[in-house]
DOVOMAR-466449 format. One record per residue: residue number from 1; x, y, z of N, C-alpha, C, O in turn. Coordinates in steps of 0.2 Angstrom, whole numbers. Layout:
N
<NUM <X Y Z> <X Y Z> <X Y Z> <X Y Z>>
...
! end
This chain:
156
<1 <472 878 232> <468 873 235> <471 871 242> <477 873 244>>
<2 <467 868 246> <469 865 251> <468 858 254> <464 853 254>>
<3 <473 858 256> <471 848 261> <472 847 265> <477 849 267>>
<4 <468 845 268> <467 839 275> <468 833 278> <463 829 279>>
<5 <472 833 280> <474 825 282> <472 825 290> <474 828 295>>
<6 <466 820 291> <466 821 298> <464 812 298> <464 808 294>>
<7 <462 811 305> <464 803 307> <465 801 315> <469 804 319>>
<8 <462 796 317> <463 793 322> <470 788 323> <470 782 321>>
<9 <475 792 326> <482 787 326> <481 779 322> <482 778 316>>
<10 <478 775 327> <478 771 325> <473 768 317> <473 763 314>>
<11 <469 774 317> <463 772 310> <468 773 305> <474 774 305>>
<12 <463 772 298> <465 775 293> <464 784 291> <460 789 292>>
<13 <470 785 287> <469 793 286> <466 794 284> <463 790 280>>
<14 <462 801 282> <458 803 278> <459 810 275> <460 815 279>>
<15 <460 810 267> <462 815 265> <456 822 261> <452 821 256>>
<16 <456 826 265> <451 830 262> <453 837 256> <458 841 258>>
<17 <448 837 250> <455 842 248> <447 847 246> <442 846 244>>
<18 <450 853 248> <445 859 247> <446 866 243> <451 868 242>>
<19 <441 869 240> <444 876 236> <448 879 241> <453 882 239>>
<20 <447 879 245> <452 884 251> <449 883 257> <443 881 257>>
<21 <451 884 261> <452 884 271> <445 884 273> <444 879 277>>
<22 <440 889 272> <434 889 275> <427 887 269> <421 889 269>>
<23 <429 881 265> <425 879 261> <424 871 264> <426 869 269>>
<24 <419 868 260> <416 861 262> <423 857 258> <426 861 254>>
<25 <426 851 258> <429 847 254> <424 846 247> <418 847 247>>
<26 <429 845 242> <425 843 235> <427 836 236> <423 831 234>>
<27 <434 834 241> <433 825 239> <436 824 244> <441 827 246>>
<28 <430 817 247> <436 815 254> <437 807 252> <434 802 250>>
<29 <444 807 253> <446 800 252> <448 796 259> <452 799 263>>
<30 <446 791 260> <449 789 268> <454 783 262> <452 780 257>>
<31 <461 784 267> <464 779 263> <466 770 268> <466 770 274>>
<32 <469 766 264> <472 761 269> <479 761 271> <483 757 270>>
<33 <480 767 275> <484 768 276> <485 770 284> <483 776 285>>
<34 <487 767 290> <486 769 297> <489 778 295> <494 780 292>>
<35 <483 784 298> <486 790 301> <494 790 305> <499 794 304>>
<36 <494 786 308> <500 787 313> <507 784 307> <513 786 308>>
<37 <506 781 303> <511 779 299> <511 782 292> <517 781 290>>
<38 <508 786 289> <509 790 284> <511 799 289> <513 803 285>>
<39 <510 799 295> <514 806 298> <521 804 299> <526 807 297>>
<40 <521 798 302> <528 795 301> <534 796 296> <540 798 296>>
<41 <531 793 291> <534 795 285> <535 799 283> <540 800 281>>
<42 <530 804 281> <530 814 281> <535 815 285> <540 819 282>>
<43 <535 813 291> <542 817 295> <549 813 293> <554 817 294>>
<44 <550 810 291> <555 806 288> <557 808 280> <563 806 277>>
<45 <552 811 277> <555 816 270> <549 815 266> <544 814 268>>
<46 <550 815 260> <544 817 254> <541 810 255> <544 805 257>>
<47 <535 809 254> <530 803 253> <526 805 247> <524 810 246>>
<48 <526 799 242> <521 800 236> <516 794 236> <518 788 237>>
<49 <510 797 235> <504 793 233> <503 792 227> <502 797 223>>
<50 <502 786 225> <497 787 218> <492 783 218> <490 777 219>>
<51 <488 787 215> <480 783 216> <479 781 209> <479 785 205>>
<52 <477 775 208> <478 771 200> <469 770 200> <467 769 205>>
<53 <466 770 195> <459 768 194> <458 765 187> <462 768 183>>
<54 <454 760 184> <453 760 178> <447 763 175> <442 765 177>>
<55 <450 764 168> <446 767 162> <438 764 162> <438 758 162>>
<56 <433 767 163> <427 763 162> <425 769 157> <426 775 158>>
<57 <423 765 152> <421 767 144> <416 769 143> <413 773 139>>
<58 <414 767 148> <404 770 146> <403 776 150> <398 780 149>>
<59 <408 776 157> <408 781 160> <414 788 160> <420 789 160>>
<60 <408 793 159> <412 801 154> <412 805 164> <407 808 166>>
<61 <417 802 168> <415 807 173> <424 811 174> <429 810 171>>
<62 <424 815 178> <432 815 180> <436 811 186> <434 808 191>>
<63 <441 811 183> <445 806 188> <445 808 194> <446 803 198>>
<64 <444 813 196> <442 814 204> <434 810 207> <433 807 212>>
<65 <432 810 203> <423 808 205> <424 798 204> <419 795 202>>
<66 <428 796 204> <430 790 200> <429 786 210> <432 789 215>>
<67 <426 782 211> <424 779 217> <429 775 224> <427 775 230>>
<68 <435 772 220> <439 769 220> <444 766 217> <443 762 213>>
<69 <451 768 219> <458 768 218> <463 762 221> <463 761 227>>
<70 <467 760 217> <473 755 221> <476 761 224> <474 766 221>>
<71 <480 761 229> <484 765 232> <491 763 232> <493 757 233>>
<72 <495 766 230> <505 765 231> <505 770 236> <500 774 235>>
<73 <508 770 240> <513 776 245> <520 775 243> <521 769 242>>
<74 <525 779 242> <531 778 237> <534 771 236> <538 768 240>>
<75 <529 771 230> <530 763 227> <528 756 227> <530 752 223>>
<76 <524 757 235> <522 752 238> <515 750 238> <512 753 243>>
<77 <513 746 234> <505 746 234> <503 745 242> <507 741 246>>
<78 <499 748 242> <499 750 251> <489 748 251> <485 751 256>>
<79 <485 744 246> <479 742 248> <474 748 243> <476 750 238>>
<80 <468 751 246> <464 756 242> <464 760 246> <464 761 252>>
<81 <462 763 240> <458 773 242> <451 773 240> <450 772 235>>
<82 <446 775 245> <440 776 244> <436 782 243> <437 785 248>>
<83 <433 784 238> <430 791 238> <424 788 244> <423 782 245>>
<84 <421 793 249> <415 795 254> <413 800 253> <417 804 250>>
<85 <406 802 255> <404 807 259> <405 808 266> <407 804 270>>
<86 <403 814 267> <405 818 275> <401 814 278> <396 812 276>>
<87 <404 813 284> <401 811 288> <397 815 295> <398 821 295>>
<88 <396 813 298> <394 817 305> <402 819 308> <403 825 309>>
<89 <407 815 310> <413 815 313> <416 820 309> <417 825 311>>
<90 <417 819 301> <421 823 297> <418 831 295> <421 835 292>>
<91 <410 832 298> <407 839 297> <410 842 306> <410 848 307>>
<92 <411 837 309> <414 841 316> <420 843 318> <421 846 323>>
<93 <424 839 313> <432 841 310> <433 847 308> <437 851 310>>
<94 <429 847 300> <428 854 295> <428 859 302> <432 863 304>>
<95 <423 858 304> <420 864 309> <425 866 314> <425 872 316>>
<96 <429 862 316> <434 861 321> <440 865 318> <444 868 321>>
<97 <439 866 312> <447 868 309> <443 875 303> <446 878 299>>
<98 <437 876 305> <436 880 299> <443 888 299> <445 891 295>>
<99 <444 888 306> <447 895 306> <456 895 304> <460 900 303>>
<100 <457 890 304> <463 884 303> <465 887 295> <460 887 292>>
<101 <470 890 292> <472 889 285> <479 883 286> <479 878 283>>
<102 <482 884 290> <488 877 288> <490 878 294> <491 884 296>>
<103 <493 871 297> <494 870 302> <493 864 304> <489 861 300>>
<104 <495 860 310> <495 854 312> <495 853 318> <499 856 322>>
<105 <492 849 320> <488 848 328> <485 841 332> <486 836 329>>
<106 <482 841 337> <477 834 337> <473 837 343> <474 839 348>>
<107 <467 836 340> <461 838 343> <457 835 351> <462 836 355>>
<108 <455 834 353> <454 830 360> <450 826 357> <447 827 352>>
<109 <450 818 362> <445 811 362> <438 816 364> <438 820 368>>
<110 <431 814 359> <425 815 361> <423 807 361> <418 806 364>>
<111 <427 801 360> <424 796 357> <427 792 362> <429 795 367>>
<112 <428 783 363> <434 778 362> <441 777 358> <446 773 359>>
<113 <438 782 350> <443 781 349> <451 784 350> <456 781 349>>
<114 <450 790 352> <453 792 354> <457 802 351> <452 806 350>>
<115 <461 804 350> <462 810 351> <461 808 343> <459 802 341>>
<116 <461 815 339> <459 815 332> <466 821 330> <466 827 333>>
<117 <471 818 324> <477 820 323> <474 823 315> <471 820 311>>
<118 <478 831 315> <476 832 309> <483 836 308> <487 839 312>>
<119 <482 838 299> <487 843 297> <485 844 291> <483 840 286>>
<120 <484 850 291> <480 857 283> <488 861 281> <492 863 285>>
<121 <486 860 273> <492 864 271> <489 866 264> <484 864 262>>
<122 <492 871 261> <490 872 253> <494 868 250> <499 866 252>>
<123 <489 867 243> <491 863 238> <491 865 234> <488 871 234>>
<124 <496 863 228> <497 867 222> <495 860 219> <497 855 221>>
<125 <487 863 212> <484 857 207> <488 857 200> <491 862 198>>
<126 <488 852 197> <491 850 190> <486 847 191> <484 843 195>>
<127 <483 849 182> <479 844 180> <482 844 174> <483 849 171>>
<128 <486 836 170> <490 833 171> <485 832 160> <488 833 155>>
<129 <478 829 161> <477 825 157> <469 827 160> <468 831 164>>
<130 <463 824 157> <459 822 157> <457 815 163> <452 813 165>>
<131 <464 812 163> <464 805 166> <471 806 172> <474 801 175>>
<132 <471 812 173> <477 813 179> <479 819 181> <481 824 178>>
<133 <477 819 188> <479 826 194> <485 824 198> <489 819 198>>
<134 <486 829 200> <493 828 206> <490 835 210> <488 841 208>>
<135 <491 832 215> <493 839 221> <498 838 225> <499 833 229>>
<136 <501 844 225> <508 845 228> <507 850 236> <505 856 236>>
<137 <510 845 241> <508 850 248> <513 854 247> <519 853 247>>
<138 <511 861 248> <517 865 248> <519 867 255> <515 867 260>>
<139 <526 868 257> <528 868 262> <529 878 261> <529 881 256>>
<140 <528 879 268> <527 886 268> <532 890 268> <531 896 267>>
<141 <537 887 270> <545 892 268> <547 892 261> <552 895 260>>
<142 <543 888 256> <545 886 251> <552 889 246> <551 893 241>>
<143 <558 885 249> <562 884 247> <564 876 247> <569 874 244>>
<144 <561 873 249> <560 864 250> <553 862 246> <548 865 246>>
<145 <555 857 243> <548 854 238> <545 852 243> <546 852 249>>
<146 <539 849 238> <534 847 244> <534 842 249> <540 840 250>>
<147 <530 839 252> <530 834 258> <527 829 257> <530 823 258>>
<148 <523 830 254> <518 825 250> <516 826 244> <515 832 242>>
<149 <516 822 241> <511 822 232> <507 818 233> <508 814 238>>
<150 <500 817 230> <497 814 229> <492 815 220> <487 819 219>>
<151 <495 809 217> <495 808 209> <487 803 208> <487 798 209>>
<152 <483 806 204> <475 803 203> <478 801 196> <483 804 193>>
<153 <476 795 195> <479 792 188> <475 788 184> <479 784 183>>
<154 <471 787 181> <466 783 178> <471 779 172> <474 782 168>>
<155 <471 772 171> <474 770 166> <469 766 163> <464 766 165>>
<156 <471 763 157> <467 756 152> <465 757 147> <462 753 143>>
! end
C-alpha cells in the first residue's frame, strides 16, 4: 500500500491511501490537523493517529467507508477526520506525483494559497478486526519503526 500525505502548510492535511504509487486513492481523508504541524511532529519521532467512529447497526459497510472519525494524534483528541472525494486540486496532486513511489517535497503555489507540501511512503496494512485497520508508514532503511501509524477504529 501506499500514502499520501500532502497539504497546504497552513491548511489541513490530507491523507490519501492507495493500492500502490500510480493508482487513484481508495480513501482520502482531510484531517483537523494543520499540514505544517503534523510534519512537525513527524520530524520530532513516531506520531500515532487514531481514528474512533461509531458502530451503526443497520449499517453492514467497512470501517474504511465509515464517513467520519473523532481524531487523537498521540493521544490527543485533535478534532475530526473526514472521508471526501477527489477533488479537482487533489486529481492535480495524484497527477503531480504519479511518477513519485516515495519521497517528500513541496510543489509550487498555482493558487493564493500557497506552495502545496507533500510526502508518499509505503504502508504496511493490518486488518485488525472487522471494526479495525492500522497502517504503518514504513520507513525505507527499515531498521527504525515507522513514522506514522494510523489506526481506523470502530467502537460501540
Amino acid at each position: 500500500m501506499t500514502g499520501t500525505l500532502f497539504g497546504h502548510r497552513k491548511a489541513r492535511i490530507n491523507i490519501a491511501i492507495h493500492e500502490n504509487s500510480r493508482s487513484f486513492p481508495i480513501l482520502l481523508l482531510e484531517l483537523a490537523i494543520p499540514t505544517e504541524k503534523l510534519l512537525k511532529d513527524m520530524r520530532l519521532g513516531l506520531v500515532r493517529i487514531a481514528l474512533e467512529c461509531e458502530k451503526r447497526p443497520s449499517k453492514k459497510i467497512s470501517v474504511l467507508e465509515e464517513p467520519i472519525w473523532t481524531l487523537y494524534c498521540n493521544g490527543r483528541k485533535s478534532g475530526y477526520a473526514v472521508k471526501r472525494e477527489l477533488g479537482e486540486e487533489d486529481l492535480m496532486v495524484m497527477q503531480h506525483l504519479y511518477a513519485v513511489s516515495m519521497g517528500a517535497g513541496v510543489l509550487p503555489a498555482e493558487n493564493q494559497d500557497g506552495e502545496l507540501t507533500y510526502l508518499r511512503a509505503n504502508f504496511q496494512r493490518i486488518i485488525g478486526s472487522k471494526d479495525s485497520e492500522t497502517y504503518y508508514m514504513m520507513n525505507s532503511d527499515m531498521n527504525s519503526g515507522p513514522e506514522l501509524s494510523v489506526f481506523f477504529i470502530r467502537i460501540g
